[in-house]
C-alpha positions in Angstrom: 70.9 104.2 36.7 70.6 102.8 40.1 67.7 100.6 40.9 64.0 101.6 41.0 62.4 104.7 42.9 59.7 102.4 45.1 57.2 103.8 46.6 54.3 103.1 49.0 50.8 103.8 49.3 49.6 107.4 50.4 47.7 107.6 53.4 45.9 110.5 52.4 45.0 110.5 48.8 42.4 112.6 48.9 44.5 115.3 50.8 46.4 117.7 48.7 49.6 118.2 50.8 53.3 118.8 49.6 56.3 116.4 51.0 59.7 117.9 50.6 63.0 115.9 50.0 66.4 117.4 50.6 69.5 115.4 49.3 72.3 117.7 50.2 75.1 115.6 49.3 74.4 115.0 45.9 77.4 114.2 43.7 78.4 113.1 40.1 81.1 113.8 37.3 81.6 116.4 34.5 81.2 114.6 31.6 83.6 117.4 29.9 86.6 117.6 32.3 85.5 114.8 34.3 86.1 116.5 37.4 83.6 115.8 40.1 80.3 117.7 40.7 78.7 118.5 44.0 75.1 119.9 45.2 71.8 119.6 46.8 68.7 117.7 45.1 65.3 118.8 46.1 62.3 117.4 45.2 59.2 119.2 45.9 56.3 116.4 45.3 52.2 116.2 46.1 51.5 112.6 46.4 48.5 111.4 44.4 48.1 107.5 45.3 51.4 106.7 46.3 54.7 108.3 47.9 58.5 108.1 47.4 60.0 105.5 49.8 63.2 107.0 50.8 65.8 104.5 51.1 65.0 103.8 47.4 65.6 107.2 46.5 68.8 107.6 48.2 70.1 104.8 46.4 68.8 105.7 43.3 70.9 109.2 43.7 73.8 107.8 45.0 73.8 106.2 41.4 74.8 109.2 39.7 77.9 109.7 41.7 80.8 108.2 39.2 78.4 109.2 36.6 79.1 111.6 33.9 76.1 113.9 33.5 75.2 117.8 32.9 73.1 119.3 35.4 69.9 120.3 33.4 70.1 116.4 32.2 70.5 114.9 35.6 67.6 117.2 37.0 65.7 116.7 34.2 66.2 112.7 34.6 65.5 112.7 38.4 62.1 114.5 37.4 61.4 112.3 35.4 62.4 108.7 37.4 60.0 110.2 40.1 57.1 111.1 37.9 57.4 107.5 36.7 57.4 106.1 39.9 55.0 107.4 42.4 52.8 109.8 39.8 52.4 112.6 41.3 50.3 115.4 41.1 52.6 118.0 40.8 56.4 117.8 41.4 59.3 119.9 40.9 62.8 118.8 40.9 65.7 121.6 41.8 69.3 121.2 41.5 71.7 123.7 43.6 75.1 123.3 42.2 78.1 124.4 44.4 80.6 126.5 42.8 82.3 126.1 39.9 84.6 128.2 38.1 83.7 130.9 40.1 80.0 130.3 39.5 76.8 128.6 40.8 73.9 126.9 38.9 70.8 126.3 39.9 68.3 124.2 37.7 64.8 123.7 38.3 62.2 121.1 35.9 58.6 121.1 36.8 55.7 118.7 36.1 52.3 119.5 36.8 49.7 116.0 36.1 47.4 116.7 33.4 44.4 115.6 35.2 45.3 118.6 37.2 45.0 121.4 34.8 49.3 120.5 33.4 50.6 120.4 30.0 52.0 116.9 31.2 
């Protein structure tokens, strides 16, 4: 993938408060027909010491553009890149998949920090 998620340090740590990111050009490639792929990424996040710097995280999706990926393994992967990087609290990553075939997906993956009552 693309390089590293950064972050920087959270203001408020203390705070519980919610920062939402929307990437609403998101692209990459079916890995079946190879045709390209198009969509929004959002990621819901509650910062616990640090947060997502965002020209990091642009880069980092940008990655996946000539990249051939299904969309419950790239959401799943973002979710996991941004856990790794800034763990949060809680985050949930959503894809919204524009039509394909007639047809829309949407895929959401969920982490919840065990400290905080999660299975994670």
């Amino acid at each position: 993938m693309g390089g590293p998620i950064e972050t920087f340090p959270n203001a408020f740590p203390e705070r519980e408060y919610e920062i939402e990111i929307r990437c609403p050009e998101y692209t990459a490639v079916c890995p079946r027909t190879g045709q390209p792929d198009f969509g929004e990424i959002r990621i819901i996040y509650v910062p616990a010491a640090a947060c997502i710097e965002l020209k990091s995280l642009k880069y980092y999706l940008q990655s996946y553009r000539n990249r051939g990926i299904f969309y419950e393994t790239a959401v799943n992967q973002i979710l996991d890149d941004v856990v790794a990087s800034c763990q949060p609290r809680r985050c949930t990553v959503i894809g919204l998949f524009r039509p394909r075939g007639g047809m829309t997906t949407t895929v959401t993956a969920t982490y919840v920090c065990k400290r905080n009552g999660g299975d994670d």
